[in-house]
N, C-alpha and C positions, 0 to 999 in steps of 0.2 A: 504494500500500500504506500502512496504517495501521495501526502499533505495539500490540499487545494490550498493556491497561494491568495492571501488576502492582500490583497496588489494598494497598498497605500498611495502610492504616487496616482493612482485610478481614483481611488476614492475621495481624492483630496484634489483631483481634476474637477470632479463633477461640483462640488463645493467653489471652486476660485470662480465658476462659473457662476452659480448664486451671488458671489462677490459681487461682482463684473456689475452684474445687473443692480444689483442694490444700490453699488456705489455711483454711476449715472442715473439713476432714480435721485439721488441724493444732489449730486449735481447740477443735474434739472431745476431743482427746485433753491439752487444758490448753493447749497453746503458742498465744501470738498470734503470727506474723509480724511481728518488729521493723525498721523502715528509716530512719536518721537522714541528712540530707543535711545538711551543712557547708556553707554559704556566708559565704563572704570577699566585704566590699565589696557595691555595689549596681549592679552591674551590670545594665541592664535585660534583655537578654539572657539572662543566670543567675537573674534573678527568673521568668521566663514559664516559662523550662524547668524550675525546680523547682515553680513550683507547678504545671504541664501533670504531670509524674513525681507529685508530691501524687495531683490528684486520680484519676490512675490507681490508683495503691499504694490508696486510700480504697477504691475500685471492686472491686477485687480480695480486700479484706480482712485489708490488711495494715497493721499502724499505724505510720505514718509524720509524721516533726516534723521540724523546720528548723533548724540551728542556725545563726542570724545572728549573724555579728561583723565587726567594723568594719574598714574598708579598713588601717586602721593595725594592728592584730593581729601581733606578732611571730611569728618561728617557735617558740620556746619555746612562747610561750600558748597556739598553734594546735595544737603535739603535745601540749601536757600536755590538751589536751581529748580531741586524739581516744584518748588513752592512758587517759581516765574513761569515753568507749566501747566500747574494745576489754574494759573488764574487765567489761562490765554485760551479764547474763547475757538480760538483756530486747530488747538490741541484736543481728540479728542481721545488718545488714546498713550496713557505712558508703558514703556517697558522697561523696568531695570536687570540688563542684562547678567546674569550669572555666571563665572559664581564673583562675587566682589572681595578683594583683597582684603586677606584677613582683619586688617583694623577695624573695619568698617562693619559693625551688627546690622545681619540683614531683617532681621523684625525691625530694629525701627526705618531702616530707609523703606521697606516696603509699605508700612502702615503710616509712611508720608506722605505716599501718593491717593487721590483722592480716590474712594471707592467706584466712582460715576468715571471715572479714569484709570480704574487698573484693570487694562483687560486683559493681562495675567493669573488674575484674579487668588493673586497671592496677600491682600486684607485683610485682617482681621473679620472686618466686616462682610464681605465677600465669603469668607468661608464659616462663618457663621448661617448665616443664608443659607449655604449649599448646607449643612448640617441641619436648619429648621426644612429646607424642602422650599424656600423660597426663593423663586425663581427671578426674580427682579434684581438678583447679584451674579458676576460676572460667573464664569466655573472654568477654574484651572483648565488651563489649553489640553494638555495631554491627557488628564483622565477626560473630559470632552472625547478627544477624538478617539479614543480605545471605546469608549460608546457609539460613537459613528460607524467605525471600524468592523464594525458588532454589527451595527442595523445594515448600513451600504451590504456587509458579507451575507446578510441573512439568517446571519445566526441567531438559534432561539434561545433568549436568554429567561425565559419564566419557569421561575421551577430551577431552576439547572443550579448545579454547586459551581459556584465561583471559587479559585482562588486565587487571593491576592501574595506574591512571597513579594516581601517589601514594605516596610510600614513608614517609608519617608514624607514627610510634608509637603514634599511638590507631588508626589503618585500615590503613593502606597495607599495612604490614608483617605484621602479624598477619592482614588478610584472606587475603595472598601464601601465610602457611604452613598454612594452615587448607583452602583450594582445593586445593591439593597433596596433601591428604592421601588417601592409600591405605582411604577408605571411604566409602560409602552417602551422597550430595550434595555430594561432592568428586573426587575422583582426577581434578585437568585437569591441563594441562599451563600453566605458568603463568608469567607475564612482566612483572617490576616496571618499570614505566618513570616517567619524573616529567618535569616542563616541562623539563629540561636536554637528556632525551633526544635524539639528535641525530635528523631526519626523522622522527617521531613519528608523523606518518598511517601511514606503512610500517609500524609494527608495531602501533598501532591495528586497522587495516579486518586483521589477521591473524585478530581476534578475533570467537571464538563468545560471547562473554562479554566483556562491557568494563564495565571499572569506572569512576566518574569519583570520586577520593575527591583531588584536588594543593589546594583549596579556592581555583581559581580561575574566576570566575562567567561562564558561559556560554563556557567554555574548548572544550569539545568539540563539535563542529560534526557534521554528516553527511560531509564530506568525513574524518572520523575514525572513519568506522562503515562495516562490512562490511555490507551489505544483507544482512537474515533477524538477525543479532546480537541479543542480550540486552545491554538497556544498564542499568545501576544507578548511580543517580547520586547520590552520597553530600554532595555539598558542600552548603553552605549559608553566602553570600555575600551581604554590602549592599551595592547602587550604590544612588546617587541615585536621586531620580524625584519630580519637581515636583509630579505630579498625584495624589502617595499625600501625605494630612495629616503623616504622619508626616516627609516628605518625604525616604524610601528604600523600598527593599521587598526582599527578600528572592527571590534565586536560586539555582539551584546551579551547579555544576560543567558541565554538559550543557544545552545550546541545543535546549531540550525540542521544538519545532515545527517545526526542522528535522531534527531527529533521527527524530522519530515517520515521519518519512514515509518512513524508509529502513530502521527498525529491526522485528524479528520482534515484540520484546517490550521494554517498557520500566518504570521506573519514573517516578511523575511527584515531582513538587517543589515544596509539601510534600507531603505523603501516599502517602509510599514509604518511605524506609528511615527517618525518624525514629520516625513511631509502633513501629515495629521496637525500634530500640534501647529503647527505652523497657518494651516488652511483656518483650524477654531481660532487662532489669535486676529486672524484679518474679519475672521463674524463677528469677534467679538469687540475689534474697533467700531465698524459700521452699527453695530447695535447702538453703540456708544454712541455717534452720530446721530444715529436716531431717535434715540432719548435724548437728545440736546434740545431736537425742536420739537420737543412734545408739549 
C-alpha cells in the first residue's frame, strides 16, 4: 500500500485563489489589503520565509513590506514600532517573524500587537477565543490549515481518534482544541502526547489521525502508524548532509518513506502543511480588512 499524497501546494492553490478575489472585492471598494512582517536579526531561515509569505501576499493582492531591524533592537524600540503599526489605518495585518533573538520575550512582543491585527493569531486574546469556540478571533495559521488540509483531503474527521504528538504553543496545543471541537472538520476525539510520553507507539498506531508537530526530525517511524491513518507532518528540522552545498537539508517530524507505505493518507515535506500556513495567514489578513470597514 501507498499513502494518497495530501498535495499542500494544491490545497493552498485553491485558497490564494479565494485570496485573489477577496482582495479586488476589497479594492473595489477603496481598501488595499495591508500586511507588514517584522523581522528581528538575519536569520536565514526568517529571510526565505518572509520573503516565500512576500511573494505570496504580492500574488494574492495584498501589499505587503518588511520591516528589518537589527539583531540588537531592544524591547522598547521593537514595541514603540509595532505601536506606529497598530495605529496606521493602512496596516491591516502584523507578523512578528520567529523565532526573535533571545533577549527579546516573545509573550510580551506578541501580546503588543493588536488582536484586530494579529493575524498570526498568537494573542493572548486571540487564543483565548479559539479556546471559548469564539470565532470573531484570528486562529493560529498552521493548526488552520492542518484543518483545511483535513477538509480540501476529505478526510473524515467525526468520531475519529486524533493524535496530536507535540504540545507547543504555536501547534500542538491549539491544533488539540480546534480537532475537539463540536463542528463541521473536527468533533474527534483527541490525544496530546509529546517525546516524554511514556510507550508512545501505544497511543500512536490508536490513531485515525496523527499528527507529527514535537519538531523532532524523522521522529515518527511506521512502527508509530496505525495502517489506513492520516498522517500530517508538521515539523520542519536541519540535520546535516555532506552531499546538499548547503551542507544540511531540511526534514520533518515523520520518516516520510517508511510511513507512506503503511499510511491511508499522508502529507509530504515540504509541500504539505507549510504552503498551508502560509495560504491561512493571507485569509487571515483580508478578514482583517474586512473587519476594518465593518
Amino acid at each position: 500500500m501507498s499513502a494518497r499524497i495530501l498535495d499542500g501546494e494544491s490545497f493552498a492553490a485553491q485558497i490564494h485563489r479565494e485570496a485573489a478575489a477577496r482582495a479586488t472585492a476589497l479594492t473595489r471598494k477603496g481598501i488595499i489589503p495591508g500586511l507588514v512582517f517584522i523581522r528581528v536579526g538575519e536569520d536565514p531561515a526568517s529571510r526565505a520565509y518572509v520573503s516565500r509569505k512576500e511573494t505570496r501576499a504580492k500574488e494574492a493582492g495584498i501589499s505587503s513590506r518588511t520591516l528589518v531591524m537589527p539583531e540588537s533592537t531592544s524591547l522598547p524600540v521593537l514595541l514603540k514600532e509595532i505601536d506606529l503599526l497598530n495605529a496606521d489605518p493602512k496596516v491591516h495585518g502584523i507578523l512578528i517573524q520567529s523565532p526573535l533573538p533571545s533577549p527579546l520575550p516573545n509573550d510580551v512582543v506578541y501580546s503588543r500587537v493588536l488582536p484586530s491585527k494579529d493575524v498570526d493569531g498568537f494573542h493572548p486574546v486571540n487564543f483565548g477565543k479559539l479556546l471559548l469556540g469564539d470565532e470573531s478571533g484570528f486562529l493560529p495559521c498552521t493548526p488552520a490549515g492542518i484543518l483545511e488540509i483535513l477538509r480540501l483531503g476529505g478526510i473524515n474527521t467525526r468520531g475519529k481518534h486524533a493524535v496530536v504528538v507535540g504540545r507547543g504553543q504555536i501547534v500542538g496545543r491549539p491544533l488539540a482544541v480546534l480537532l475537539a471541537r463540536k463542528s463541521p472538520g473536527a468533533d474527534c476525539t483527541v490525544t496530546l502526547a509529546h517525546s516524554s510520553t511514556p510507550d508512545l507507539p501505544s497511543i500512536t498506531k490508536q490513531a485515525d489521525i496523527l499528527i507529527g508537530a514535537l519538531g523532532r526530525p524523522l521522529f515518527l517511524t511506521k512502527e508509530h502508524v496505525k495502517p489506513g491513518a492520516t498522517v500530517i507532518d508538521v515539523g520542519v528540522n536541519r540535520i546535516s548532509d555532506s552531499t546538499n552545498p548547503r551542507g544540511y537539508r531540511l526534514v520533518g517530524d515523520v520518516d516520510f518513506p517508511s510511513v507512506q507505505s503503511i499510511a491511508g493518507a499522508i502529507t509530504p515535506n515540504p509541500g504539505g502543511v507549510g504552503p498551508m500556513t502560509i495560504a491561512l495567514l493571507l485569509s487571515n489578513t483580508l478578514r482583517a480588512a474586512e473587519d476594518a470597514i465593518r
